[in-house]
Every structure is written in structure tokens, then in C-alpha cells.
LUMDO-833915 format. One record per residue (C-alpha): x, y, z; residue number from 1. Coordinates in pm, 1 decimal. Layout:
# residues N
<pt px="X" py="Y" pz="Z" num="NUM"/>
...
END
This chain:
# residues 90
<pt px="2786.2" py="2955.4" pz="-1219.6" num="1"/>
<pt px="2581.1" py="2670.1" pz="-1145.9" num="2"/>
<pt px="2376.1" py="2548.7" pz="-858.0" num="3"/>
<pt px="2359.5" py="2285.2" pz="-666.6" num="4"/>
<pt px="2126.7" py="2131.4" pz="-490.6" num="5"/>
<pt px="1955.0" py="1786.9" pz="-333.3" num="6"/>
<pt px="1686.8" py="1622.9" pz="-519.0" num="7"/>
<pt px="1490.1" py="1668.1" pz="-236.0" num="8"/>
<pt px="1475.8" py="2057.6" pz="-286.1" num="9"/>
<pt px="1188.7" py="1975.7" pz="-540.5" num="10"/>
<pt px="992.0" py="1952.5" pz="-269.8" num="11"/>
<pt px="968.3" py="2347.4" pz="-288.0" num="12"/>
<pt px="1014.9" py="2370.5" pz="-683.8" num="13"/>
<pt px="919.3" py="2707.5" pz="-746.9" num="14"/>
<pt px="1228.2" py="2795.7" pz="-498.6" num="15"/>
<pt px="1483.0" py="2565.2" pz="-746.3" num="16"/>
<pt px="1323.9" py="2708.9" pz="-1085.7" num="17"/>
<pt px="1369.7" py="3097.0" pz="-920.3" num="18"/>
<pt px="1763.3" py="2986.4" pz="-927.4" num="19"/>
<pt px="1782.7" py="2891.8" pz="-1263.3" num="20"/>
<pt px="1898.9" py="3167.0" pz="-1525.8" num="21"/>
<pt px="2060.6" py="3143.7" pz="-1797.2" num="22"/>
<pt px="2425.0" py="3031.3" pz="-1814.5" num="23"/>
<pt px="2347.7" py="2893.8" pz="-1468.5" num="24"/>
<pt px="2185.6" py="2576.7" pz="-1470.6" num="25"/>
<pt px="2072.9" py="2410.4" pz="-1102.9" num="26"/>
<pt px="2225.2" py="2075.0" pz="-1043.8" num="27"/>
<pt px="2039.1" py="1828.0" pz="-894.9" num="28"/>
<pt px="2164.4" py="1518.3" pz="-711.5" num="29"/>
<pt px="2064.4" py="1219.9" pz="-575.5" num="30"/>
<pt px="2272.0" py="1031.8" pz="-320.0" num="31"/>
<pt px="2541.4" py="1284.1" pz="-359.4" num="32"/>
<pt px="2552.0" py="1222.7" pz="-714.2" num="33"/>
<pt px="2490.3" py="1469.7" pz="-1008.9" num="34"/>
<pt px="2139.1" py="1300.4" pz="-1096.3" num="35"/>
<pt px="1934.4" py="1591.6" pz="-1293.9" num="36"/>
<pt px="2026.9" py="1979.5" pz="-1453.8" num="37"/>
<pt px="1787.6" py="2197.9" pz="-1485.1" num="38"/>
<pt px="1811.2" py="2461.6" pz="-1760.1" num="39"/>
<pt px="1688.9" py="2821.2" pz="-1893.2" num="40"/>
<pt px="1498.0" py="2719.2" pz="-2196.7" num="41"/>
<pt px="1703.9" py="2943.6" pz="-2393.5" num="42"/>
<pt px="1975.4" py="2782.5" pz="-2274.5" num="43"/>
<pt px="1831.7" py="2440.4" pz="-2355.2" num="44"/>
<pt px="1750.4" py="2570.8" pz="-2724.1" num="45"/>
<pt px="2076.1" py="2707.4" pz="-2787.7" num="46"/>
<pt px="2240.5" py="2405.7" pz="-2723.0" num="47"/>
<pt px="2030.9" py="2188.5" pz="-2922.8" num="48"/>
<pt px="2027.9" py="2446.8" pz="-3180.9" num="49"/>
<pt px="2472.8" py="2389.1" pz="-3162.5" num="50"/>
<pt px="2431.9" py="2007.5" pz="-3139.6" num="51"/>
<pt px="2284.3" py="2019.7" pz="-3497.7" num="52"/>
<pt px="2507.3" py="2239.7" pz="-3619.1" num="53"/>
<pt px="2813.9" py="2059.4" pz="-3537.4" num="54"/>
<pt px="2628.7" py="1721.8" pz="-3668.9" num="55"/>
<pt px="2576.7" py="1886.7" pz="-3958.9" num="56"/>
<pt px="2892.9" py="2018.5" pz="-3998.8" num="57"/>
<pt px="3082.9" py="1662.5" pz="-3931.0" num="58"/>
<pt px="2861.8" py="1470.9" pz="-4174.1" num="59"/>
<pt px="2911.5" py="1763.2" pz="-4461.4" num="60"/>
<pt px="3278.6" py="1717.6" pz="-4387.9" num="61"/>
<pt px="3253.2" py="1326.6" pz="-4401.9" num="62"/>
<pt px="3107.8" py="1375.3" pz="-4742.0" num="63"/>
<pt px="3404.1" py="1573.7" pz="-4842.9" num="64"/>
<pt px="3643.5" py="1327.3" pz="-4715.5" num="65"/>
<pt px="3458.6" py="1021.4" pz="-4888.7" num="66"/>
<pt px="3449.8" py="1264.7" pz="-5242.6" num="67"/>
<pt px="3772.5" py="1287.1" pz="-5210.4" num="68"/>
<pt px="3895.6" py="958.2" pz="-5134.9" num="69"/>
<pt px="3625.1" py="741.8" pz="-5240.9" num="70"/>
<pt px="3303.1" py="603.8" pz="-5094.3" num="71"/>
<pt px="3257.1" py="260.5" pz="-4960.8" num="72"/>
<pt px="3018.0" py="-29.7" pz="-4984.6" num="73"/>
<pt px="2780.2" py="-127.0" pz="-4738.0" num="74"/>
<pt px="2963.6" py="-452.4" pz="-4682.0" num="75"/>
<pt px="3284.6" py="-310.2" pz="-4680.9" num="76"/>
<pt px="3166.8" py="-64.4" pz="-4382.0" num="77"/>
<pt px="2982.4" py="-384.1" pz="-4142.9" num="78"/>
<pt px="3327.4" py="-592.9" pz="-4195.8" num="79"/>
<pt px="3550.7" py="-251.9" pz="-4063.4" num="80"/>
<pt px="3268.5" py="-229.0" pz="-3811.8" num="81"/>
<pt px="3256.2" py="-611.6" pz="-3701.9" num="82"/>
<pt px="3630.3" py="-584.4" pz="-3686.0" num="83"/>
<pt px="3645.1" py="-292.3" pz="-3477.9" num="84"/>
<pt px="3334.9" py="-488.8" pz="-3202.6" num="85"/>
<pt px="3064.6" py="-200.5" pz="-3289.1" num="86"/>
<pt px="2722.3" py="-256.1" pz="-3426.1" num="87"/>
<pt px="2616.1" py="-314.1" pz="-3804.2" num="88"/>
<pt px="2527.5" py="-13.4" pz="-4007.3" num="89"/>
<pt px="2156.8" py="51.7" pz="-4075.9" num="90"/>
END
């Protein structure tokens, strides 16, 4: 379960960092807003670690999909993009 605590706890850090373990992460806010987490580095790598793997797995299946029904053109892809208000492809 996750802590939470004022910004202003920094002020005795090596109290905050003895609360964080893994799978709970100390909250940090600011104004009585979440502001900061702090996590287990562990923690931290295993959820980079799962970021990449589910990139990875959404682009292979986006390859499938345009394999099986056909890859566009760069200028076809800025016009759906234009229409749709988002940014130009790089």
C-alpha cells in the first residue's frame, strides 16, 4: 500500500526513503496535490522493463494488421492525421 506524505517530509529524507519498499511507493504532494512518487528501484525497473514490452508488443501487432490489410503511404497517414487535429508523422 502506498504512502503518503507532504513534500515537506524531504526535509528528513532518509525517514521517506526508509518507507519505500517495493509494491509500496511513497506519494509525495505538494499543496495537497499528488506532486512526486517515489519508487523501489526494482519496482521502477520492472515497470520500465513492462512499458517496452507492451510497446513492443502493440507495434509487432500493428505490423500484422498493416500485412494483412495493407500498408499506407506517408501522405496518406499526415492527411488521416491532419483530419483527425494531431501532429504530422516524422
Amino acid at each position: 500500500m502506498p504512502k503518503i506524505m507532504k513534500l515537506s517530509s524531504l526535509r528528513n529524507y532518509s525517514e521517506v526513503l526508509e518507507e519505500v519498499q517495493s509494491g509500496a511507493p511513497v506519494y509525495l504532494t505538494k499543496n495537497g496535490e499528488g506532486a512526486y512518487s517515489i519508487l523501489d528501484i526494482s519496482e521502477y525497473e520492472s515497470l520500465k522493463q513492462s512499458l517496452w514490452q507492451r510497446l513492443f508488443a502493440e507495434l509487432a501487432e500493428a505490423v500484422q494488421v498493416a500485412e494483412a490489410f495493407g500498408w499506407i503511404d506517408e501522405k496518406k497517414a499526415n492527411d488521416f492525421l491532419a483530419r483527425e487535429g494531431l501532429p504530422e508523422a516524422i
